[in-house]
C-alpha positions in Angstrom: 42.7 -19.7 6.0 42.3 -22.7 8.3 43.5 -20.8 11.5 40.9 -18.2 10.1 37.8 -20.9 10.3 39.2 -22.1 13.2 38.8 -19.6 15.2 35.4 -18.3 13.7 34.3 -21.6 14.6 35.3 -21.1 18.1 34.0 -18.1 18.7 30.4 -18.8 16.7 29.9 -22.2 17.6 31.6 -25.7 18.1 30.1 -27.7 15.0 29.9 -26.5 11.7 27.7 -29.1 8.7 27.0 -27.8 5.0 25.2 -29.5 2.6 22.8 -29.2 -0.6 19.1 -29.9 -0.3 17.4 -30.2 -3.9 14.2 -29.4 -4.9 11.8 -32.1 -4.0 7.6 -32.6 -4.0 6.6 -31.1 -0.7 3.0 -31.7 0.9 1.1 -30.1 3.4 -1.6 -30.4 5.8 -3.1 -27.0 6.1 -3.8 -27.8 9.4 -0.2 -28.7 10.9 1.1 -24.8 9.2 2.0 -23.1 12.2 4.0 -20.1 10.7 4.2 -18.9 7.0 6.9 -16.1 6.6 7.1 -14.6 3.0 9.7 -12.6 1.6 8.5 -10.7 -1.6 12.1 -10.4 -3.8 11.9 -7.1 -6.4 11.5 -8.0 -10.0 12.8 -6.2 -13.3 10.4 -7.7 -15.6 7.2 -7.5 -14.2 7.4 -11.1 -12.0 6.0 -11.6 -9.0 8.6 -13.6 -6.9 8.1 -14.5 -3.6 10.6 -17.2 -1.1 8.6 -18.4 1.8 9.8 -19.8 5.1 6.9 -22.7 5.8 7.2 -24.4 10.0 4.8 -27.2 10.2 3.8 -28.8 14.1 3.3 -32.3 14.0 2.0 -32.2 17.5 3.2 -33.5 20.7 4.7 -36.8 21.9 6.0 -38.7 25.5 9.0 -38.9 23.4 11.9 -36.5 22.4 10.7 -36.3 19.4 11.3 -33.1 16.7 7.9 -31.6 16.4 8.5 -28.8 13.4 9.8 -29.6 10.2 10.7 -26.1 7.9 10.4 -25.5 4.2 10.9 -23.6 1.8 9.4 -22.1 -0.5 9.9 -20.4 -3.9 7.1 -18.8 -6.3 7.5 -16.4 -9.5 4.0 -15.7 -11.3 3.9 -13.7 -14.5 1.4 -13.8 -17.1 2.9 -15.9 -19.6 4.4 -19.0 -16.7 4.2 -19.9 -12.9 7.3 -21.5 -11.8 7.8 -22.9 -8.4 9.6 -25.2 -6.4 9.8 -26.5 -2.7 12.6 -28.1 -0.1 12.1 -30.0 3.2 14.8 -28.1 5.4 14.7 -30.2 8.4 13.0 -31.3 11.6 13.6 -29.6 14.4 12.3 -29.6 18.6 11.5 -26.2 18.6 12.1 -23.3 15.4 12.5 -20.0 17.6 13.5 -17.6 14.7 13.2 -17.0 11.1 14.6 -14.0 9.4 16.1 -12.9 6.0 19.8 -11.8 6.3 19.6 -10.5 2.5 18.0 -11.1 -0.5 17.6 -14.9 -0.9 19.4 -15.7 2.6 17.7 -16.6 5.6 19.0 -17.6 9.4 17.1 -20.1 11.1 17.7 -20.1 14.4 16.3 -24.0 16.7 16.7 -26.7 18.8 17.4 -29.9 17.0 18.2 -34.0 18.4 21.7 -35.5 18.0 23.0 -38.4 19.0 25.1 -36.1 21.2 21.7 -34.5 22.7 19.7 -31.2 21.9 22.0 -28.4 20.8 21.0 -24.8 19.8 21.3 -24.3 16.2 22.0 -21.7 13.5 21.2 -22.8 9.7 22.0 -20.2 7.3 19.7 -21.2 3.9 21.0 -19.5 0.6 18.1 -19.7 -2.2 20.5 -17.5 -4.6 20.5 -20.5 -6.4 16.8 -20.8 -7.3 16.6 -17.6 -8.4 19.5 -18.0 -10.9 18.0 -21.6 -11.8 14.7 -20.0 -12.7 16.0 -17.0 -14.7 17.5 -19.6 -17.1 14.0 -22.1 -16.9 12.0 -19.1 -18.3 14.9 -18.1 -20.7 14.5 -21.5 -22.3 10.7 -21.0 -22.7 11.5 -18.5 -25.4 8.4 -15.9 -25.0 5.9 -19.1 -24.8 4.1 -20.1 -21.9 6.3 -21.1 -19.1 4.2 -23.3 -16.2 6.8 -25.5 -14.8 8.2 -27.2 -11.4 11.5 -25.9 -11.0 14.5 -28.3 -10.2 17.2 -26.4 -8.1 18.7 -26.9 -4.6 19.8 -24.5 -2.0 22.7 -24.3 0.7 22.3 -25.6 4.1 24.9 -24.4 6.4 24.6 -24.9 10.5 26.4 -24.5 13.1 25.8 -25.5 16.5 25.7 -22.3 18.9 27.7 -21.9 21.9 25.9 -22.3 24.8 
């Protein structure tokens, strides 16, 4: 198994980091959004869930300084509760991709400052958790109104690319 993650590290990239981030109280300017990327999830009872990818600009700078910060985003409206819940992914030089690999997985693909210098990166965020985390939150309400913050976290893998 080691030889196996080894290698893939090799041939994928040369650093690999993993981590939790937990849900947290997120605010925006409206102003600094720069890109809103939402991801509508299916529902079996009538939901309406939604994950969003949220890049923010905090302008420029004569410094090297990391001028995007991502979030996410999660949302599930029904009649009878809103839940939602929000993470600060990280601050980045430049966010050039967002996409969703599969349902509550996303690659995020940027340019972030080490203390080794500016490497390309590849974060792979799994949500899977929030979505478990808020099946049980609405179990608990019981058929009664369900309006709550949702306390969860989500997987932050990334891996410094190759250049």
């Amino acid at each position: 198994m080691k030889t196996v993650l080894f290698s893939a590290l090799v041939i994928f990239g040369s650093a690999l980091h993993a981590g939790e981030v937990k849900s947290s109280e997120v605010t925006l300017t409206p102003s600094t959004v720069s890109e809103v990327k939402h991801f509508e999830l299916p529902s079996e009872d009538g939901t309406s869930q939604r994950l969003s990818i949220i890049t923010t600009e905090d302008g420029m700078s004569t410094d090297v300084y990391p001028r995007y910060a991502v979030y996410l985003g999660y949302a599930s409206y029904a009649e009878m509760g809103n839940i939602s819940t929000n993470f600060s992914i990280g601050r980045f030089v430049e966010v050039t991709s967002v996409r969703q690999k599969s349902t509550g997985i996303f690659e995020i693909k940027a340019l972030r400052i080490t203390e080794e210098g500016m490497p390309r990166v590849t974060l792979t965020v799994d949500a899977r958790q929030v979505l478990a985390d808020e099946k049980k939150l609405r179990e608990t309400c019981d058929q009664d109104f369900c309006d709550k913050d949702l306390d969860s976290k989500v997987t932050v893998t990334e891996i410094v690319d190759s250049e």
